[in-house]
C-alpha positions as CSV (number, residue, x, y, z in Angstrom):
1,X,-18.7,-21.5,51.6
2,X,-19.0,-18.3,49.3
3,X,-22.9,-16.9,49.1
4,X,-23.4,-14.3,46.2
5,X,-26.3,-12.5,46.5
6,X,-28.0,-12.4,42.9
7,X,-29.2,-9.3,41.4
8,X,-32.7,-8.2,40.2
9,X,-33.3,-8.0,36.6
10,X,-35.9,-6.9,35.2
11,X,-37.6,-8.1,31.9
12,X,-40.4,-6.9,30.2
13,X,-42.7,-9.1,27.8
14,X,-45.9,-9.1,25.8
15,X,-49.0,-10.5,26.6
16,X,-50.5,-12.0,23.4
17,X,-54.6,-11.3,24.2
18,X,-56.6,-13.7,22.2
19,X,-60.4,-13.1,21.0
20,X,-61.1,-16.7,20.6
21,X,-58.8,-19.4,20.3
22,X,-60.5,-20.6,16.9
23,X,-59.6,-17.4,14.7
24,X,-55.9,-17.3,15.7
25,X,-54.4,-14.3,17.9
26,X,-53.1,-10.6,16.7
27,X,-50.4,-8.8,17.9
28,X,-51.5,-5.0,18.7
29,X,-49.4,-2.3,18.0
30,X,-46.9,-0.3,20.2
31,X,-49.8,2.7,20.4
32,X,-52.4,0.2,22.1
33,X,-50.1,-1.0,24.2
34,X,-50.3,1.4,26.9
35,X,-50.8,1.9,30.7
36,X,-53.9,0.3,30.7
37,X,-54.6,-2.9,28.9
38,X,-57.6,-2.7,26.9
39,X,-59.2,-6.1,26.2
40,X,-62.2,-5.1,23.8
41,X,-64.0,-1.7,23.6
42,X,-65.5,-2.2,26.7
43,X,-63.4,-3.6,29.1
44,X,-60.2,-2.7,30.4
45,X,-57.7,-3.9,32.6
46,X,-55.5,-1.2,34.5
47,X,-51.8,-1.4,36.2
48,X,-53.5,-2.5,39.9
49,X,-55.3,-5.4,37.8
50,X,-58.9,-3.8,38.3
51,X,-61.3,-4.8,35.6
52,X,-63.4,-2.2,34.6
53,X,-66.6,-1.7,32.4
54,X,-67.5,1.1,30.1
55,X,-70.3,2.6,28.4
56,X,-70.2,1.6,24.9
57,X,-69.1,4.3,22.4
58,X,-72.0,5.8,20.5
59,X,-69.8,7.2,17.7
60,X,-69.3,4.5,14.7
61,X,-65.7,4.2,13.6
62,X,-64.9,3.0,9.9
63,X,-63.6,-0.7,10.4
64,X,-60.9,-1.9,8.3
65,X,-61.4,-5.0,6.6
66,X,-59.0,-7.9,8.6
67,X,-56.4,-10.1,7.1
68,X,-56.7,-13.8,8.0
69,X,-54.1,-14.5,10.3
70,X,-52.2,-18.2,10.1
71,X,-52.0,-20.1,13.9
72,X,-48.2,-20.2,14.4
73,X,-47.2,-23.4,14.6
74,X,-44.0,-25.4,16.3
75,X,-41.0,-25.6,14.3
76,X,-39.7,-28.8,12.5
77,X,-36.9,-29.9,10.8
78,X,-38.5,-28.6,7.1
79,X,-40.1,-25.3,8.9
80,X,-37.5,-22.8,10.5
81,X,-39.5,-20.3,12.4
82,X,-38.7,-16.4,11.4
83,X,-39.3,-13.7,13.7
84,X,-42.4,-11.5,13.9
85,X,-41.6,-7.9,12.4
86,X,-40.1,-5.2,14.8
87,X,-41.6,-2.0,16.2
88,X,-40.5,0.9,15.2
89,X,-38.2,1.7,18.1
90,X,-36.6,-2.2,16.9
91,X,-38.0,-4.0,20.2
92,X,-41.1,-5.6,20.8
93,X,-43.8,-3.0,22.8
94,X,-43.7,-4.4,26.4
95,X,-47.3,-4.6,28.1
96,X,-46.3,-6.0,31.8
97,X,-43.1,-5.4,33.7
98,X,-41.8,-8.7,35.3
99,X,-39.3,-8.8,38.0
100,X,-36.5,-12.4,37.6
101,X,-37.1,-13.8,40.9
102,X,-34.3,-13.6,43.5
103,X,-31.9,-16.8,44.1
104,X,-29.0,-17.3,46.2
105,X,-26.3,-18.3,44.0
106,X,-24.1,-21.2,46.8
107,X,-20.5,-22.2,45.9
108,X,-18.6,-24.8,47.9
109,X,-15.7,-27.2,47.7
110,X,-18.3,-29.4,45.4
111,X,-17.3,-26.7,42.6
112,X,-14.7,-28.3,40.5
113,X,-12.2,-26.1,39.0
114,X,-9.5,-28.6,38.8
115,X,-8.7,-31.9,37.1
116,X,-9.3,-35.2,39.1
117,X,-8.5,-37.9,36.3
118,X,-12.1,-39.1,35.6
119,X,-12.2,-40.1,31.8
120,X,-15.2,-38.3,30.4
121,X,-14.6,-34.2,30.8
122,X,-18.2,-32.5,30.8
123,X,-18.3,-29.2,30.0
124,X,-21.6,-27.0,31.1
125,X,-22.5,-23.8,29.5
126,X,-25.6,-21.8,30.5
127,X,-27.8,-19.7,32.6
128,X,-29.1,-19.5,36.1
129,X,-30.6,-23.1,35.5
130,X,-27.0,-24.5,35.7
131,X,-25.3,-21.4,37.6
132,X,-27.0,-20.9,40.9
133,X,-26.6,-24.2,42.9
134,X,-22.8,-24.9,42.9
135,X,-22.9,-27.0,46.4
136,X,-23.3,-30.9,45.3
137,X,-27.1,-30.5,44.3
138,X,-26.9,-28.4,40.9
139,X,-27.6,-30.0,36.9
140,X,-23.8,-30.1,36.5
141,X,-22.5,-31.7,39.7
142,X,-25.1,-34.3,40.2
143,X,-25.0,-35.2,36.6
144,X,-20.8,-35.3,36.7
145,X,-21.5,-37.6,39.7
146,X,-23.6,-40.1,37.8
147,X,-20.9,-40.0,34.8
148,X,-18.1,-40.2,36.7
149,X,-16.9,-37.5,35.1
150,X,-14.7,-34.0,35.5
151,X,-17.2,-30.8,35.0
152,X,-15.8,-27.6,34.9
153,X,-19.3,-25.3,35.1
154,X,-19.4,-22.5,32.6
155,X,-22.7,-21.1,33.3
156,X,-23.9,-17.9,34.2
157,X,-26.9,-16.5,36.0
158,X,-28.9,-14.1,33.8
159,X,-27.2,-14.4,30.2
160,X,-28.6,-15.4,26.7
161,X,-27.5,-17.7,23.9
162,X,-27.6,-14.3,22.2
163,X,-25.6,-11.0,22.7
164,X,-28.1,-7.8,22.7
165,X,-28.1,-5.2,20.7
166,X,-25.7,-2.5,22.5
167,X,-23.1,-4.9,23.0
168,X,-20.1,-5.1,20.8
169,X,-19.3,-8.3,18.6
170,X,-15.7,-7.8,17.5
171,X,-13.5,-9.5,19.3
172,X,-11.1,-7.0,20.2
173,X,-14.3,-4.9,21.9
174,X,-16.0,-7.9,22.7
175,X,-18.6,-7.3,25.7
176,X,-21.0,-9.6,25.9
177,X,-21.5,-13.3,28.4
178,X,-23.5,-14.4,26.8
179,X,-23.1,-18.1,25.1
180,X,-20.8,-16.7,22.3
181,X,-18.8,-14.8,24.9
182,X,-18.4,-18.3,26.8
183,X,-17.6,-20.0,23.4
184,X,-15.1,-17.6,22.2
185,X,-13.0,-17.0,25.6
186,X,-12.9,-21.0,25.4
187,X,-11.6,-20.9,22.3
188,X,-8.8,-17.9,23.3
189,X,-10.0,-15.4,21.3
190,X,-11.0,-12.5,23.2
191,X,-10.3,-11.9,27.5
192,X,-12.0,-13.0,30.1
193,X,-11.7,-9.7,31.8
194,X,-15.4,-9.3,31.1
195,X,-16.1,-12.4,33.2
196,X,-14.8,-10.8,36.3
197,X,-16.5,-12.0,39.5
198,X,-17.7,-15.3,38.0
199,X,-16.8,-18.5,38.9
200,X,-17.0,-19.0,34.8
201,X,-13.4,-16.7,34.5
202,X,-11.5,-18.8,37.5
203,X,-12.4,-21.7,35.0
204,X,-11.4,-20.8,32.0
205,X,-8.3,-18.7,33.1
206,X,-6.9,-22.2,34.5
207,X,-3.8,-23.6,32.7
208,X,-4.3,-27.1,33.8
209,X,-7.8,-27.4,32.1
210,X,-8.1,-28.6,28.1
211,X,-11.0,-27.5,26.6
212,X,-10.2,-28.9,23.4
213,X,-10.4,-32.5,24.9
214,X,-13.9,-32.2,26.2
215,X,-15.9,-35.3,25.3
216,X,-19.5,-33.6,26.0
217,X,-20.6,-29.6,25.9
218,X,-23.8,-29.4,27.8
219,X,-25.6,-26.0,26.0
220,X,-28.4,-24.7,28.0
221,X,-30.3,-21.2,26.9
222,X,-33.5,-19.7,26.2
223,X,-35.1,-17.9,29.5
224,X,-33.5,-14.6,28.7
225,X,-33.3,-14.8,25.2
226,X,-37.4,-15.1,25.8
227,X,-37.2,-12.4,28.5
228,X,-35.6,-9.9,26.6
229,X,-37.6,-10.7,23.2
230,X,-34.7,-12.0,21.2
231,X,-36.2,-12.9,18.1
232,X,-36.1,-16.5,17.3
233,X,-34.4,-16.4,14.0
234,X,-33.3,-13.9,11.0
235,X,-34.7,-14.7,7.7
236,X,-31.7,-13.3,6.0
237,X,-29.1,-14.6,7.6
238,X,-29.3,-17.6,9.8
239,X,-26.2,-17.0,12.1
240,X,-27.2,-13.6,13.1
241,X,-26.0,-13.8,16.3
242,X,-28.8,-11.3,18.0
243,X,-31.3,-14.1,17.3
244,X,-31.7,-16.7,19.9
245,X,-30.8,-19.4,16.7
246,X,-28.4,-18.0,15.1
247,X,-26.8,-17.5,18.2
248,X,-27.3,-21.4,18.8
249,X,-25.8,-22.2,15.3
250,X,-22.7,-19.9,15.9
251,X,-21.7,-21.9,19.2
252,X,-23.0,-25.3,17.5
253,X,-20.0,-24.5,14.9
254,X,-17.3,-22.2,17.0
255,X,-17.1,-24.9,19.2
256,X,-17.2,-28.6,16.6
257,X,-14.1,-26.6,15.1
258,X,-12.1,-26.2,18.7
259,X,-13.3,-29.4,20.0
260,X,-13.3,-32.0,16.6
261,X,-14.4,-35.6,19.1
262,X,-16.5,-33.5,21.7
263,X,-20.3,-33.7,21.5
264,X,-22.6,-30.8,21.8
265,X,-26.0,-31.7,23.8
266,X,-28.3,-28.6,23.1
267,X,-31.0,-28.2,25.9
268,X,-34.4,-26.6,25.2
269,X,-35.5,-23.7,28.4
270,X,-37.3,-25.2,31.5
271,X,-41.1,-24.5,31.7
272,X,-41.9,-21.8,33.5
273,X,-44.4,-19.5,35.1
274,X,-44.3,-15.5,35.2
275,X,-45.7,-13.9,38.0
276,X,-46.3,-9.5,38.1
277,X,-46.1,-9.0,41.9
278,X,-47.9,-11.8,43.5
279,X,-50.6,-12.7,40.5
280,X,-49.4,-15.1,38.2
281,X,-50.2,-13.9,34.8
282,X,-49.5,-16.9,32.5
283,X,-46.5,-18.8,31.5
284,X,-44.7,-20.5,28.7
285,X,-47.7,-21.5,26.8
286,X,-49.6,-18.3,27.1
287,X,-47.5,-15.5,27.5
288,X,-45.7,-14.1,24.5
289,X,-42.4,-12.2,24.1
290,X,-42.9,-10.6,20.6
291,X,-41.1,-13.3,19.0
292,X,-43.0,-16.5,20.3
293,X,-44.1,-18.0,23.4
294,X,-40.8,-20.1,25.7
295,X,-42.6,-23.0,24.3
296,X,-41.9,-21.8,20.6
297,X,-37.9,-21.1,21.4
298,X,-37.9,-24.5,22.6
299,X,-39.2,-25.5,19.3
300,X,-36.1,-23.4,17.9
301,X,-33.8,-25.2,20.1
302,X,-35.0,-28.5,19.1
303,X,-34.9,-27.4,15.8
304,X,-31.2,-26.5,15.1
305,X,-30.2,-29.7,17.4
306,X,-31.5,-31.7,14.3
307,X,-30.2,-29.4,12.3
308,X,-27.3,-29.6,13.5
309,X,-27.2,-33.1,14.0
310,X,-26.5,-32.2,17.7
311,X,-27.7,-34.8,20.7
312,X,-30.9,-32.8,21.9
313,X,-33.0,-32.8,25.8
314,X,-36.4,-31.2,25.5
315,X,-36.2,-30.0,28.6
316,X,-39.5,-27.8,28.5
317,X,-41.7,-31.4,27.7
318,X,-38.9,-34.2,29.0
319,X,-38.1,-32.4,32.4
320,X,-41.7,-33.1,34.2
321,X,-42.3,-29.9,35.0
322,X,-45.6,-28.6,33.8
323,X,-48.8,-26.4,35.1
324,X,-49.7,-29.6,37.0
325,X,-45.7,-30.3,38.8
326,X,-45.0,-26.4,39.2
327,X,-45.0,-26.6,43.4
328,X,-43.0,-29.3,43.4
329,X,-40.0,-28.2,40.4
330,X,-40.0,-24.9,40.3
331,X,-39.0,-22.7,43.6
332,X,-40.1,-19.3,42.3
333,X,-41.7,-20.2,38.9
334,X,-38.4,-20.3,36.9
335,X,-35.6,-21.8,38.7
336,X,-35.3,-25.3,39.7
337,X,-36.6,-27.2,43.3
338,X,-33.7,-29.8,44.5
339,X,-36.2,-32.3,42.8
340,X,-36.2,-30.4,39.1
341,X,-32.6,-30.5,39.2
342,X,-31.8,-33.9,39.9
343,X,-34.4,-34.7,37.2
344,X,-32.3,-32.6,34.8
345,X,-29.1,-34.2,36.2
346,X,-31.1,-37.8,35.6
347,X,-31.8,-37.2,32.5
348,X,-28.4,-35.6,30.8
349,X,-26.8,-38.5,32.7
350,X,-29.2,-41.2,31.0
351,X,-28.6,-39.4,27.3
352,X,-24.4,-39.2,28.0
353,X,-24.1,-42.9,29.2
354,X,-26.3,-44.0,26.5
355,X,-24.8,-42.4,23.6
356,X,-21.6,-43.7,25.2
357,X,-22.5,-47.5,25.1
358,X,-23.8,-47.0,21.8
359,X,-21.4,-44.4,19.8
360,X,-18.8,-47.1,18.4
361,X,-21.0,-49.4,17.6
């Protein structure tokens, strides 16, 4: 058995702070977002948490007449969601540091890295969701199990669908693991030298595996495209591949060109809850990156999966995990109990042997 101790990464997000519910929300600017949150003119809400009151200001300050703001709504196939406009530094203003939870990531002889004969080839490509648990009880084994299938488990704890903006996209300076990097080294065109220390590189550095005769790519992303405020989409172009869509589309395409009979299942991010310290301070209905809420890139998943005529799990609504189910499928808030994950594995495994029985008919 081979434990690697995960590092912490930290992410930083906004906090969208409504007035009422019925006259939409606002985004505040980089300049109020400071130290101290300030809630209305009166009350403010410091670093430690404290609420505190204040006198009201006698002084009368000219008030600028408001625009009506629109309630954002979830995407559908005839509405493509565009991201919010940047701050000045390019980024969104963070308001609370959060801190990814620790996880032990497990790797046993359960890990396949070699062919076994089985007739379907599943092909897994993600984040921690997929990554962490590779001794018999994560998504990919337990859903290989019920397909009687070979899995070779590209995932890797902490990466995006999209690359980030100080990392190179050409392949000959290609830096990035996140999706695309997965997607490209599969299809040979840049080195897996940047892969070094993940299971993902023993993978796709072995001869004896055909990528190009996979019959399902399981695509799992989102978390840390939300974490690090990837917008959702880029109105100009809609394969910019530092939005989390784009990014989607690019992999969607990259890899229905390498693999001609394989099919692509996209899966929407898990719900989650964040947590600053030990307070829980909202979660993927409430807190907002910049860009949208986790429930609004799951929108954008499910979007370009019908877009993209792609096979599509809406993990966030599907899964069973919700503000009522957190305790029992979600270990730290974000990562998956033994029961989440054999709920994943249960479900990918109902959609694959159903669109088996059903595909040449």
């Amino acid at each position: 058995m081979r434990r690697v101790k995960k590092g912490t990464v930290k992410f930083t997000i906004a906090i969208a702070l409504t007035a009422s519910l019925l006259a939409g929300c606002g985004q505040k600017s980089g300049k109020d977002l400071q130290d101290d949150k300030v809630l209305s003119d009166n009350i403010i809400i410091t670093e430690t948490g404290e609420v505190i009151e204040r006198e009201p200001s006698t002084e009368k300050e000219p008030v600028a007449e408001k625009e009506p703001v629109q309630k954002s709504e979830q995407p559908t196939p005839t509405q493509q969601p565009e991201a919010e406009p940047e701050s000045a530094s390019g980024q969104p203003t963070p308001a609370i540091d959060l801190t990814e939870p620790e996880q032990e990531q497990v790797i046993t002889e359960e890990d396949q890295i070699e062919p076994t004969g089985n007739e379907l080839q599943l092909v897994f490509l993600g984040d921690s969701i997929f990554d962490n648990n590779r001794d018999g009880s994560g998504v990919p084994y337990l859903t290989s199990v019920q397909c009687e299938a070979d899995v070779y488990n590209l995932a890797i704890g902490g990466t995006s669908a999209s690359i980030e903006y100080d990392e190179q996209g050409a392949y000959d300076k290609w830096t990035s693991r996140s999706l695309l990097g997965i997607v490209h080294a599969i299809r040979k065109e840049i080195s897996t030298d940047i892969f070094a220390g993940t299971r993902a590189k023993e993978i796709l550095d072995n001869p004896n595996i055909d990528f190009s005769k996979t019959d399902y790519f399981i695509i799992e992303y989102g978390l840390n495209d939300f974490f690090r405020a990837v917008p959702l989409t880029n109105s100009d172009s809609d394969v910019d591949i530092r939005t989390y869509g784009g990014a989607l589309r690019c992999a969607v395409s990259d890899l229905r060109e390498w693999a001609p009979d394989a099919t692509i299942i996209l899966c929407g991010p898990t719900y989650a809850q964040f947590f600053n310290g030990t307070w829980m301070v909202g979660d993927g209905n409430t807190i907002n990156s910049g860009y949208g809420t986790l429930a609004d890139y799951a929108g954008t998943c499910n979007y370009v999966a019908r877009e993209q005529q792609t096979l599509y799990f809406n993990a966030y609504q599907d899964l069973g995990a919700n503000s009522n189910t957190a305790e029992e499928y979600l270990e730290d808030g974000v990562h998956l109990t033994a029961t989440g994950r054999q709920a994943y594995a249960d479900a990918l495994a109902k959609i694959i042997l159903h669109y088996e029985e059903t595909k040449n008919n």
